[in-house]
Backbone as CSV, one residue per row, in Angstrom:
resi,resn,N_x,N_y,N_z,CA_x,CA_y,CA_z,C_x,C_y,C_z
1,UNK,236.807,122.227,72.528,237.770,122.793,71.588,238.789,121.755,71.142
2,UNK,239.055,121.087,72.086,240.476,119.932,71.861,239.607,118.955,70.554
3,UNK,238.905,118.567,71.050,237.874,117.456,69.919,237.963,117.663,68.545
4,UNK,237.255,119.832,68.536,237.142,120.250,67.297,238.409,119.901,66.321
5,UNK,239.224,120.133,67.434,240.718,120.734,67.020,241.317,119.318,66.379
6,UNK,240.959,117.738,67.001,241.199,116.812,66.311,240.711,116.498,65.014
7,UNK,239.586,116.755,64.863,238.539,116.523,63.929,238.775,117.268,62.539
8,UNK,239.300,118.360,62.577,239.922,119.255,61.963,241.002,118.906,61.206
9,UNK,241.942,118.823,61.839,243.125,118.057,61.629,243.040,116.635,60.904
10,UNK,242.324,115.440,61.020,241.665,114.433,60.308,241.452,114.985,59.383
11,UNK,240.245,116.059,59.082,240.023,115.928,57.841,241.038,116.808,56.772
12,UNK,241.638,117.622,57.293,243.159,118.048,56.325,243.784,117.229,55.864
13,UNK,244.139,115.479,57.027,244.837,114.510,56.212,244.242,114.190,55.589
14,UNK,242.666,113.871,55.326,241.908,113.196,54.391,241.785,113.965,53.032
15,UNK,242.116,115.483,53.062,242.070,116.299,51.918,243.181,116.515,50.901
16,UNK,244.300,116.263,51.761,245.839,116.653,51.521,245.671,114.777,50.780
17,UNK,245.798,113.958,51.322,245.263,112.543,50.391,244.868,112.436,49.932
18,UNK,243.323,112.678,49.563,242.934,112.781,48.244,243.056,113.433,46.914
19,UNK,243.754,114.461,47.120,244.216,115.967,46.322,245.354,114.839,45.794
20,UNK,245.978,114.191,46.558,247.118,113.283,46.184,247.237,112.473,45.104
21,UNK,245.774,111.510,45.450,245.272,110.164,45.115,244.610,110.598,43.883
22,UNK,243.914,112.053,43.191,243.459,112.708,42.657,244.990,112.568,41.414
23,UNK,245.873,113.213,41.591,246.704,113.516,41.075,247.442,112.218,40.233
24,UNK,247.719,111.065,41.387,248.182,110.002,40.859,247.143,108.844,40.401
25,UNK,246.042,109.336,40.124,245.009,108.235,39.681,244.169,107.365,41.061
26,UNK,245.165,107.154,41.778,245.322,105.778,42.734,244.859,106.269,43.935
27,UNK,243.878,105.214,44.518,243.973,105.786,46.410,244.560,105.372,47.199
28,UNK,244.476,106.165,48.007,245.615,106.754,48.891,245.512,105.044,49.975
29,UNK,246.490,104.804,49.944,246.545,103.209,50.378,247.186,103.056,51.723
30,UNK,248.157,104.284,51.785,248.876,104.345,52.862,247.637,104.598,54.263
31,UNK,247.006,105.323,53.945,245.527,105.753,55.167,244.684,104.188,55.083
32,UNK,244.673,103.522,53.744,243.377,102.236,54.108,244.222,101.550,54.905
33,UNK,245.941,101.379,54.455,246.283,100.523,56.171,245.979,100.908,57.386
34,UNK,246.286,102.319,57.621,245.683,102.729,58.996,244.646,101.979,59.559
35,UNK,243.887,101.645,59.225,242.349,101.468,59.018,242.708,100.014,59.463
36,UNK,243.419,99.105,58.898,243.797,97.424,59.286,244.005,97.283,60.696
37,UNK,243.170,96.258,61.069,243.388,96.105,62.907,241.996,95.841,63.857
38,UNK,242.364,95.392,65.141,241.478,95.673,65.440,241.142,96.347,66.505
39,UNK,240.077,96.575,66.500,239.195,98.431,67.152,238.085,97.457,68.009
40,UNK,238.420,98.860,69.132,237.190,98.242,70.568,236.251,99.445,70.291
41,UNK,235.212,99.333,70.791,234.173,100.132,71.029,233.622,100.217,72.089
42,UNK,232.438,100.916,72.237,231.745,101.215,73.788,230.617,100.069,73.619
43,UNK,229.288,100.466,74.710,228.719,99.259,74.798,227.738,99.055,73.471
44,UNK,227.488,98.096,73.239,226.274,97.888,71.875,227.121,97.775,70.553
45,UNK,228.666,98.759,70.606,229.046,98.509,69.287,230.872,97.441,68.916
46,UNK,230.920,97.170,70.102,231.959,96.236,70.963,233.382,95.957,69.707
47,UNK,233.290,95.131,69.184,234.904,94.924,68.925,234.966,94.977,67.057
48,UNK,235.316,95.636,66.286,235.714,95.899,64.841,236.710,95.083,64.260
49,UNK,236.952,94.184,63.809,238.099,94.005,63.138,238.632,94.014,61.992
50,UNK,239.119,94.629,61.253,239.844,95.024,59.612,240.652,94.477,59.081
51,UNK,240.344,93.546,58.403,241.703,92.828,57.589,242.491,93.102,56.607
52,UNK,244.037,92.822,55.853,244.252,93.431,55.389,243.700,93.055,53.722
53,UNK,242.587,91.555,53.937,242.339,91.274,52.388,240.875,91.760,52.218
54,UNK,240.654,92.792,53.120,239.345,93.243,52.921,238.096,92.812,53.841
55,UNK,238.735,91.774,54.177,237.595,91.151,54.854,237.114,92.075,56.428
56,UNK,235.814,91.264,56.940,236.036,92.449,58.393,235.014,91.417,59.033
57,UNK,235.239,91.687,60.985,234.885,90.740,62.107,234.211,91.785,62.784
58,UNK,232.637,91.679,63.481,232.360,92.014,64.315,231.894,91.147,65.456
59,UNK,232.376,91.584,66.342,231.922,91.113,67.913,230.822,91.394,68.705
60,UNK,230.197,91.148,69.507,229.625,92.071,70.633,228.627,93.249,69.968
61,UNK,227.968,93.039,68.930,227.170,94.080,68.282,226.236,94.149,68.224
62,UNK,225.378,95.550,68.364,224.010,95.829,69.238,223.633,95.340,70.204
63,UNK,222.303,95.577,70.877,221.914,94.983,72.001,221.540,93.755,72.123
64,UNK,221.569,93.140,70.788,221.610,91.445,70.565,223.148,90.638,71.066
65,UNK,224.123,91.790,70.945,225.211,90.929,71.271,226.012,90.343,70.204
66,UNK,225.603,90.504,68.820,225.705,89.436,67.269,227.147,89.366,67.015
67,UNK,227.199,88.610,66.197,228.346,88.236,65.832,228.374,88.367,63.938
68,UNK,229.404,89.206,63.122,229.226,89.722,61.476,230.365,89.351,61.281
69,UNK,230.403,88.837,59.886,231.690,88.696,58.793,231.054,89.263,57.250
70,UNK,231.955,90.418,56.790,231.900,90.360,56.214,232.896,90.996,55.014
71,UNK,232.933,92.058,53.919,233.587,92.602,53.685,233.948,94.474,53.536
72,UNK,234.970,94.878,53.280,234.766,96.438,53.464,235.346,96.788,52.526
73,UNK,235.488,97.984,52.369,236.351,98.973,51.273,235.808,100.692,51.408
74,UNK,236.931,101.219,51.012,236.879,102.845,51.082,236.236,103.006,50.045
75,UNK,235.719,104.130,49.914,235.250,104.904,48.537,235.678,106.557,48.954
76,UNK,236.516,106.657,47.874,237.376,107.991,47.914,236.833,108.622,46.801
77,UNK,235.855,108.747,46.362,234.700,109.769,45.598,234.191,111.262,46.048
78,UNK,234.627,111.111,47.199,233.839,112.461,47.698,234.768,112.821,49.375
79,UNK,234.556,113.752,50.097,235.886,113.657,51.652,234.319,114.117,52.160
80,UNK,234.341,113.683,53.239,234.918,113.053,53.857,234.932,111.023,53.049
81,UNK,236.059,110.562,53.363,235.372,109.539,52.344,234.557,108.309,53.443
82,UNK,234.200,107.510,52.664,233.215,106.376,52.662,233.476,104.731,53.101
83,UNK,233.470,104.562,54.593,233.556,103.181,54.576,232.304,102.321,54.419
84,UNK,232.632,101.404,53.748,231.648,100.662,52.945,231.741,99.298,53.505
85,UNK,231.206,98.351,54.545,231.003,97.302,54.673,229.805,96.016,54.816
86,UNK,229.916,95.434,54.129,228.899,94.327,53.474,228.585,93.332,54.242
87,UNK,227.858,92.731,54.954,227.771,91.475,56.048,227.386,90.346,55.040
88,UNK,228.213,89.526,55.155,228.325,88.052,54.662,227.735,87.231,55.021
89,UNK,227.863,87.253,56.830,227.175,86.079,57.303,227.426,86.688,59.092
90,UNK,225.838,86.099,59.797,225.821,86.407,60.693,225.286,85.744,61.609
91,UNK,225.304,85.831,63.015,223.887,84.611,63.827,222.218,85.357,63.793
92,UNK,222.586,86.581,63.323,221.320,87.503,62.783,220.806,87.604,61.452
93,UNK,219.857,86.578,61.311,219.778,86.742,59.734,219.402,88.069,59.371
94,UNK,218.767,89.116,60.202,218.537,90.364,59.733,220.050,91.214,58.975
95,UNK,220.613,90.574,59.511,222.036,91.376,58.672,222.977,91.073,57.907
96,UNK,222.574,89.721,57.307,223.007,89.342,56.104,222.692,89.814,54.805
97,UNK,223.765,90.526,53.753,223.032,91.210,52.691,223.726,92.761,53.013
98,UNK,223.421,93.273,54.271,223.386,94.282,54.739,224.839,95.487,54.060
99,UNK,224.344,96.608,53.466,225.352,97.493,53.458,225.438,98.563,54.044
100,UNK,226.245,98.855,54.904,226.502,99.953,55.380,227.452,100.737,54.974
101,UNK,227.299,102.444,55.032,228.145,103.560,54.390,228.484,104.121,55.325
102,UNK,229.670,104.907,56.099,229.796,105.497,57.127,230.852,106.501,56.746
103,UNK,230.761,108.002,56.787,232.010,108.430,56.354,232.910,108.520,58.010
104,UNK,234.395,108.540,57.206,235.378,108.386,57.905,235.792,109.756,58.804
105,UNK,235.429,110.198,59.680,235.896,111.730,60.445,236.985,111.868,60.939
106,UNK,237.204,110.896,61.613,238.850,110.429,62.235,239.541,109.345,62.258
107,UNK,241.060,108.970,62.151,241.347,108.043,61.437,242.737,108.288,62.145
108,UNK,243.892,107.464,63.039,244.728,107.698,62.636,245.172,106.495,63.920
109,UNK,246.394,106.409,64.212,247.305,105.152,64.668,246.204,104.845,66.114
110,UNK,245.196,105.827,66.420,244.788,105.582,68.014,243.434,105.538,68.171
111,UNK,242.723,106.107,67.286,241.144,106.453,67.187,240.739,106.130,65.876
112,UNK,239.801,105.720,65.895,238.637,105.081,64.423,237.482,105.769,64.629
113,UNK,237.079,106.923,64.075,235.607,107.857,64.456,234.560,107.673,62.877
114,UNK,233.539,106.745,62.613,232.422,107.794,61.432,231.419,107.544,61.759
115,UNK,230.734,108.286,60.859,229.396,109.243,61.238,228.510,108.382,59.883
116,UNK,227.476,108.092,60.653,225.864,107.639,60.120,225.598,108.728,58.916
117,UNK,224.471,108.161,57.853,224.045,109.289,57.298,223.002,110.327,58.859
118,UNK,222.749,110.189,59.147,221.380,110.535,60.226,222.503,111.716,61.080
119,UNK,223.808,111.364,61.364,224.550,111.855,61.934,225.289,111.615,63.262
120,UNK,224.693,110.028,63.836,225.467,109.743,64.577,226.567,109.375,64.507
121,UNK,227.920,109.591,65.573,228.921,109.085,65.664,229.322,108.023,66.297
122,UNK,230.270,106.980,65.746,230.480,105.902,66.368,232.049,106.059,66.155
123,UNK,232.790,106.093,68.112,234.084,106.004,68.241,235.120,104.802,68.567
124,UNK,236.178,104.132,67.864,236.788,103.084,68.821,237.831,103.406,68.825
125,UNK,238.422,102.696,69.926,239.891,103.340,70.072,240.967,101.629,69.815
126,UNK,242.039,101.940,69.032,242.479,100.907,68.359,243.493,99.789,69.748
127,UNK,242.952,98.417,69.751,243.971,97.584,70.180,245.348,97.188,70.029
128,UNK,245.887,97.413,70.630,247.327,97.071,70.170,247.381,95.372,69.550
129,UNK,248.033,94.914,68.154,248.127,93.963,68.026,248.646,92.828,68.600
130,UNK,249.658,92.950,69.321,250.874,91.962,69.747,249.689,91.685,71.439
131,UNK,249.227,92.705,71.632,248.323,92.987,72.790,247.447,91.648,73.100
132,UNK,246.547,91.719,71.916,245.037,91.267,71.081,245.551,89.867,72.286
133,UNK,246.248,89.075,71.138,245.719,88.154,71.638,246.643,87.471,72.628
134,UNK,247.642,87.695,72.952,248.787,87.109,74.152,247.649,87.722,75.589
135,UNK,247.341,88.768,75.347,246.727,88.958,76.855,245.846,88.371,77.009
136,UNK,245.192,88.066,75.993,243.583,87.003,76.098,243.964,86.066,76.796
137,UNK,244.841,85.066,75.801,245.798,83.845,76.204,246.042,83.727,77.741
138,UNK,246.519,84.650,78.567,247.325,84.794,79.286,246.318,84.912,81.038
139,UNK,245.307,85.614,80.155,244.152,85.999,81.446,243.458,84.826,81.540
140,UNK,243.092,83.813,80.517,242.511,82.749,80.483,243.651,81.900,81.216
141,UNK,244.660,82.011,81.387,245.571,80.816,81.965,246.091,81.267,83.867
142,UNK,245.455,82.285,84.076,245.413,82.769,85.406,245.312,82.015,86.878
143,UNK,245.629,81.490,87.385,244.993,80.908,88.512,245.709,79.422,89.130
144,UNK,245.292,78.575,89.992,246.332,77.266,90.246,245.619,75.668,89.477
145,UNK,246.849,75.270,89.057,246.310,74.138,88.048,247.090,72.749,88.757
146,UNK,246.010,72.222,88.519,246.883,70.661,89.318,246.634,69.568,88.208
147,UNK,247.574,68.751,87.801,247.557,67.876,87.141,246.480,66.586,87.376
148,UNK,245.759,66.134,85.685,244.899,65.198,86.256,245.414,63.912,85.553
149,UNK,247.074,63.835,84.605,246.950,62.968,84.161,248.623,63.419,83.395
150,UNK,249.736,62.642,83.565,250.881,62.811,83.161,251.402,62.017,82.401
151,UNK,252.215,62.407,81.017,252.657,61.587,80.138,254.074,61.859,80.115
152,UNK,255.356,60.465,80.246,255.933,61.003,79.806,256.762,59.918,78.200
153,UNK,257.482,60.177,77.808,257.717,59.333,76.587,256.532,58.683,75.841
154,UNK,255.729,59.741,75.709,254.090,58.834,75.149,253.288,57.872,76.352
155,UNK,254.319,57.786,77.371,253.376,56.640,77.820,252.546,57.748,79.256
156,UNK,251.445,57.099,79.993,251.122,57.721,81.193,251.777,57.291,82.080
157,UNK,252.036,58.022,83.060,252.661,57.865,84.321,251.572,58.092,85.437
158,UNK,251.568,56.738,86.335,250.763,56.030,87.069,251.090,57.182,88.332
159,UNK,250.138,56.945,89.055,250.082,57.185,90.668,249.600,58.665,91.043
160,UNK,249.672,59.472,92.373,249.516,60.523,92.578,250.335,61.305,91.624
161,UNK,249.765,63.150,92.053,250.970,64.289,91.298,250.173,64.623,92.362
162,UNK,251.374,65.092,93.726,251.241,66.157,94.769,252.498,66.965,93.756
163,UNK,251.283,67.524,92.825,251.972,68.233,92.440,250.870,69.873,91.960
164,UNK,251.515,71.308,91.725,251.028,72.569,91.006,251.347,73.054,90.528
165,UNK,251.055,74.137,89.959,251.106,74.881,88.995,250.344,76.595,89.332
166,UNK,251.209,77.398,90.123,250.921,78.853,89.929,250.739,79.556,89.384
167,UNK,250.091,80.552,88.440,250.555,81.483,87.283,249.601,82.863,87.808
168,UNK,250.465,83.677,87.980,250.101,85.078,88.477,250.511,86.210,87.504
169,UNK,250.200,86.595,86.824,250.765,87.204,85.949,251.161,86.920,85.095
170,UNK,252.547,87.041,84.594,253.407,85.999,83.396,254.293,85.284,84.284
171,UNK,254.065,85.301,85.693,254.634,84.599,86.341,254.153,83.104,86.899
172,UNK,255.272,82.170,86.746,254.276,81.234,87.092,255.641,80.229,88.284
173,UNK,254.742,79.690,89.504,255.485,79.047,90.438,254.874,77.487,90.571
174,UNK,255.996,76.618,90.613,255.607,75.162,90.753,255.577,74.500,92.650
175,UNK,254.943,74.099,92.920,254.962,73.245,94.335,255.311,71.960,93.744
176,UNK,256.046,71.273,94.911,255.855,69.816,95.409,255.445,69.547,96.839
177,UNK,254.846,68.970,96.953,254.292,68.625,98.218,253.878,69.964,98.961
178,UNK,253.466,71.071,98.503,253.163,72.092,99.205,254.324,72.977,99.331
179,UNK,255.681,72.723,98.531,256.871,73.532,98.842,257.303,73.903,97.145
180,UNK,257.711,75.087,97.203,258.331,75.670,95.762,259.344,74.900,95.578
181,UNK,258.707,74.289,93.764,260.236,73.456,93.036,260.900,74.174,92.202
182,UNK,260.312,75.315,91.356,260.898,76.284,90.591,260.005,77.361,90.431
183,UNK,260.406,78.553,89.599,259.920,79.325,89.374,260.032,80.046,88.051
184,UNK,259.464,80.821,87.316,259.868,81.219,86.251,258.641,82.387,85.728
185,UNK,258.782,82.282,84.251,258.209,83.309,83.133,257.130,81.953,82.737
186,UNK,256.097,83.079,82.067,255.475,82.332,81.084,255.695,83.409,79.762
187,UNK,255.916,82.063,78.910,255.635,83.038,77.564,255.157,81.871,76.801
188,UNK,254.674,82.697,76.042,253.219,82.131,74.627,253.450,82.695,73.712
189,UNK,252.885,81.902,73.013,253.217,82.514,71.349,251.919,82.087,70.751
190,UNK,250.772,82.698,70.511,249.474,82.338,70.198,249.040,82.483,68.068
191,UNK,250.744,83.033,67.941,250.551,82.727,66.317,250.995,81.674,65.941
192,UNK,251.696,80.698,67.039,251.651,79.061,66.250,250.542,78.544,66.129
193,UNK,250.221,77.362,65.430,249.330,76.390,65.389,249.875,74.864,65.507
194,UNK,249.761,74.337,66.777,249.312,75.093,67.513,249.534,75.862,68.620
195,UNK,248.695,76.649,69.332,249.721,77.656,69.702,250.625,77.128,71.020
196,UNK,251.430,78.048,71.182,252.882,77.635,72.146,252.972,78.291,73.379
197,UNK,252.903,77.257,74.497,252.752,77.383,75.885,254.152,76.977,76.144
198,UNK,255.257,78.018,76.481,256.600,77.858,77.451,256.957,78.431,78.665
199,UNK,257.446,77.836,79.380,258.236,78.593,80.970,259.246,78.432,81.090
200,UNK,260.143,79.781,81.077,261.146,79.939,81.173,261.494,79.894,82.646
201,UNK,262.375,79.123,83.314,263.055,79.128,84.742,264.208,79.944,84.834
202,UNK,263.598,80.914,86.200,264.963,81.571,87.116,264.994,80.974,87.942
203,UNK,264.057,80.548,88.674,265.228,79.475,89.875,264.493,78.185,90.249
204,UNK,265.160,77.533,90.976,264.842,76.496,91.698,265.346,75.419,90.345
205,UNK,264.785,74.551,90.618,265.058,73.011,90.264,264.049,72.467,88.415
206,UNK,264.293,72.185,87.690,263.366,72.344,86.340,262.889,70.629,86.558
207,UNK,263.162,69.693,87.153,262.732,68.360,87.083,262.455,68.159,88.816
């Protein structure tokens, strides 16, 4: 009942919008942002991504695993309406060329649901952006790092580093000689180029 009861509700916004978009010529633009982002899936149909110049990324798709670029767009001709995306280029040449039609069933800040002509459904549930990619960043930088080679003023600096590097979390702790020299935050910023690795210190000693 809860499902129906979502599904329902979707398509009232999709009706109450088009009745809209009907009225003012124009479609309803405010719902194709919804739609911008990117979306996880279950197994075989793995990661969606929606851009806002049209373009679109797939990940992890079918039981090949493939990798798609290509482009998308709504078609608000008919409700439920019509996502429309085109594969550009792929490591599958079978799906270059390729168009697919899917109407849209559910749609809104948390869930991405449409349906095959045949009638299957395909559900993802949306990634948080700020999420995406700092946690990637962050899980990849996990674990203890020891220096293999130190610069400082451009030049290298000769000899041992009994020295580490902790990072547990966004937390990250330094040794010398086997004893804590400071401690702190990590923070990243993975929309520079390139991107930006900082640690902020609460205690101990920064040199």
């Amino acid at each position: 009942m809860i499902r129906t009861a979502v599904l329902v509700a979707a398509s009232l916004v999709f009706i109450t919008s088009a009745q809209t978009a009907e009225q003012t010529k124009e479609p309803p633009v405010a719902l194709e942002r919804v739609l911008v982002g990117e979306w996880q899936g279950g197994l075989c149909i793995g990661e969606l991504t929606l851009r806002a110049d049209g373009a679109f990324e797939r990940q992890h798709y079918s039981p090949g695993n493939h990798q798609l670029t290509g482009t998308w767009a709504v078609r608000w001709n008919a409700l439920p309406p019509t996502l429309v995306m085109t594969c550009k280029t792929s490591d599958f040449s079978g799906y270059v060329g390729e168009t697919k039609e899917v109407k849209l069933v559910q749609l809104d800040n948390e869930a991405l649901m449409y349906q095959y002509p045949g009638g299957q459904q395909v559900r993802y549930e949306r990634v948080p952006a700020q999420q995406t990619s700092q946690e990637k960043e962050l899980a990849a930088l996990q674990g203890t790092w020891v220096p293999l080679q130190y610069e400082e003023k451009g030049k290298k600096v000769q000899g041992e580093f009994n020295c580490k590097q902790i990072i547990n979390g966004d937390n990250v702790t330094f040794l010398v000689n086997g004893e804590t020299h400071a401690e702190g935050k990590v923070v990243l910023n993975p929309t520079k180029s390139p991107k930006q690795l900082d640690f902020q210190f609460t205690s101990g000693r920064r040199t």
